[in-house]
C-alpha angles and dihedrals in degrees: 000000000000121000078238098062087044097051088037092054091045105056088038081060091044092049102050091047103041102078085043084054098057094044083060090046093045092054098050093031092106089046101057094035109043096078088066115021100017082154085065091047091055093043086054096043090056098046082053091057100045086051084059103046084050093052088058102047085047086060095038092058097039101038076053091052094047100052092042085050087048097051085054095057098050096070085057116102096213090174089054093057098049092062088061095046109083118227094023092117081063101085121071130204138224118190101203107198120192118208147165127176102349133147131266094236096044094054091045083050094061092041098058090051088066089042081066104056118125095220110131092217122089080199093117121111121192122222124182113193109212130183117230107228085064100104089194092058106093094045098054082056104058088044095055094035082057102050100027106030095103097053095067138048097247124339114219123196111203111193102195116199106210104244119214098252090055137085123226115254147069096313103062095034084050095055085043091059096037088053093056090043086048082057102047084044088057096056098044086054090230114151111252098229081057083059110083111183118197113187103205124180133255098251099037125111113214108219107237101249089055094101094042093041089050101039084049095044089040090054098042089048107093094195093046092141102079100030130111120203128226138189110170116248113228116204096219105115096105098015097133082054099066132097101240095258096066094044097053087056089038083053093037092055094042094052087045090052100042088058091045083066096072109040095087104176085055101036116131129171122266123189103320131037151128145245144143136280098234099068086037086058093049098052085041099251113288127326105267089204099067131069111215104048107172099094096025091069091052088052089042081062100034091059080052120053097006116214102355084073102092136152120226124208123233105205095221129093134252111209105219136162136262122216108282118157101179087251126071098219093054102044096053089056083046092056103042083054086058099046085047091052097049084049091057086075086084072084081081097064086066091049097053099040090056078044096057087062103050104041096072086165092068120074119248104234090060089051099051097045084056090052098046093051087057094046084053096055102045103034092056087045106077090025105048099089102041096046091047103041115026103019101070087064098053110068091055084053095045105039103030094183084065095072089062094073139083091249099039086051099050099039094085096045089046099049092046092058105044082053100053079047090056099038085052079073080075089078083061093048097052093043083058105041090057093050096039083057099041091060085056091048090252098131133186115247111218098236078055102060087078098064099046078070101040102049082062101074088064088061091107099054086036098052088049098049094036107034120006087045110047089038085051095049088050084053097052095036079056087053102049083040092239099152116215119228123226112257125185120252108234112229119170 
């Protein structure tokens, strides 16, 4: 074997575990070095605070600027003014939609809501994008061909049969699907940059205006080619059916997402997006060896074409689910697999720093601003919950003599405050979850108002089980090198 191979080997391996690494050293951190610098520890432990206290107030600003831009585009008839814009029927659309074991009614859901759409245009074809082994599959097809075939301009079933040198999950059924599309697209002759392609999942319901707001926005946007499209999806469509767990966690992800709109410089794609076949076609449609596959694909184009790679926001909302089996039990296991599984994009951070080396055409401060927005995300994930709610008692246990200090004595008392400061931001996140749902016609019983306060007060315990935990469990698996599988997240 070359020294290459070998070199090669050895930095990939140190890419994909360093960021795992320093989430373990940043746990126990307080632990190893309390017996000989506790005064570090606190310094750390405050810094820590007051990032998180920033990071609240950052949501809280944003998450308030999204729904008031929100509110601002709903009273615009984007229909309307594509009919005024000349070329705009040029452009056709293909809603990929990857699937696996769902159910018949889920799936007809989510396609009503596209029957629905406002855009003038019959120019929408459907594609679900099936997976072979499911035995259910065909037959799913041929109902949904039947009921809903004259509602689109053509409907496409893509059966993909999992390769040996794929994983199971969205990305290789995706570029399965895209590929097929890519084909249809050929023979009709159509340019690939006048195809937009929205994946959309399974259980996502696409506001009416999508198609109008995108075409609109896709046309106006001079540099089309290497964007990518986001509404956020808010996770809202059963929300009076979870256990409050859940829902905390269901309300906790749709204010994130809603402040991650508007935050343009930073926006990345969650879920479901859109984009055009033309820059799928060039990166050579998503990666089929990863899991989570919504921001690999923007760094797939990034490394690509460099700055020009951006995601723009549409200030409308997508309606999904959150995980409800029907059992608690079982949907709590259900939704600490899918955290897991969204916390095994720390996986990322390994791709595009091997990436960093090997695109000399793209500048290095770009580069290094993506990075360290990955290495944010993911390094506060699995850490959050232990630094700000069990570390600032440690040094004083540890090191007894440091409770004797000024510092040792105040830490506590310090730590505690810029915490309730940060947990007073929860009065913001109730005021917006009622009116999000409210503008999806999911209201707020009285007997109900209550509980949205109270819930709260299980954040902590929810936030270790549901999020530190499983986020934890994807960075340890990454550095013992024990891949996850993709399993489905149940939703009835």
């Amino acid at each position: 074997m070359s020294e290459y191979i070998i070199k090669s080997r050895f930095f990939g391996r140190l890419f994909e575990i360093i960021i795992p690494i320093t989430s373990w050293v940043m746990i126990t951190f307080p632990l190893w070095m309390s017996p000989f610098h506790p005064a570090l520890v606190a310094y750390f432990i405050i810094a820590f605070d007051l990032y998180f206290f920033y990071s609240c107030l950052r949501t809280v600003y944003y998450s308030t600027l999204s729904y008031r831009l929100i509110e601002e585009h709903d009273k615009i008839n984007f229909a309307s003014l594509l009919k005024k814009v000349p070329k705009t029927e040029d452009y056709h659309h293909f809603v990929i939609i990857p699937n696996f074991k769902e159910p018949l009614y889920k799936l007809e859901e989510t396609v009503k809501a596209i029957v629905k759409s406002d855009y003038p245009y019959k120019k929408i074809s459907l594609v679900l994008a099936f997976e072979k082994r499911e035995e259910a599959a065909t037959e799913k097809g041929i109902e949904i061909q039947k009921k809903y075939g004259d509602y689109f301009e053509s409907i496409l079933f893509s059966y993909h049969i999992l390769t040996s040198d794929e994983v199971a999950g969205k990305a290789s059924n995706q570029t399965h699907a895209a590929r097929q599309v890519d084909e249809y697209v050929t023979k009709k002759g159509w340019a690939p940059e006048q195809v937009i392609v929205t994946i959309c999942d399974a259980d996502s319901l696409l506001p009416a205006n999508f198609f109008s707001y995108l075409t609109y926005v896709y046309h106006r946007d001079e540099n089309r080619k290497y964007h990518f499209y986001w509404a956020p999806v808010l996770l809202y469509n059963n929300f009076w059916k979870l256990s409050f767990f859940v829902r905390i966690q269901a309300t906790l992800s749709s204010i994130l997402r809603l402040s991650f709109l508007s935050q343009k410089e930073k926006l990345i794609q969650i879920s479901t997006y859109a984009t055009n076949m033309w820059l799928l076609k060039q990166i050579n449609f998503w990666d089929v060896d990863i899991i989570p596959e919504d921001w690999h694909v923007y760094f797939q184009a990034f490394f690509t074409f460099g700055e020009k790679v951006k995601t723009l926001p549409l200030y409308t909302m997508v309606s999904g689910d959150a995980v409800y089996t029907g059992s608690t039990i079982k949907t709590f296991v259900s939704r600490y697999e899918q955290e897991k599984r969204w916390a095994w994009g720390v996986s990322d951070i390994g791709y595009t720093l091997k990436k960093f080396f090997t695109t000399p055409h793209i500048k290095p401060l770009p580069k290094i601003k993506k990075i360290l927005y990955l290495v944010e995300n993911h390094l506060f994930w699995p850490t959050s919950f232990f630094i700000l709610t069990i570390s600032a008692s440690i040094p004083p246990i540890i090191n007894p003599s440091f409770k004797r200090t000024v510092l040792g004595f105040l830490l506590p008392q310090l730590s505690g405050l810029i915490l309730t400061l940060s947990t007073s931001m929860i009065l913001v996140y109730i005021y917006l979850d009622v009116k999000l749902r409210q503008k999806i016609n999911i209201g707020t019983k009285l007997i109900n108002v209550p509980l949205l306060f109270v819930q709260w007060y299980f954040l902590p315990f929810i936030s270790f089980l549901l999020s530190s935990l499983p986020a934890l469990e994807s960075h340890t698996r990454m550095i013992i090198g024990k891949k996850i599988e993709y399993k489905v997240t149940e939703k009835i």
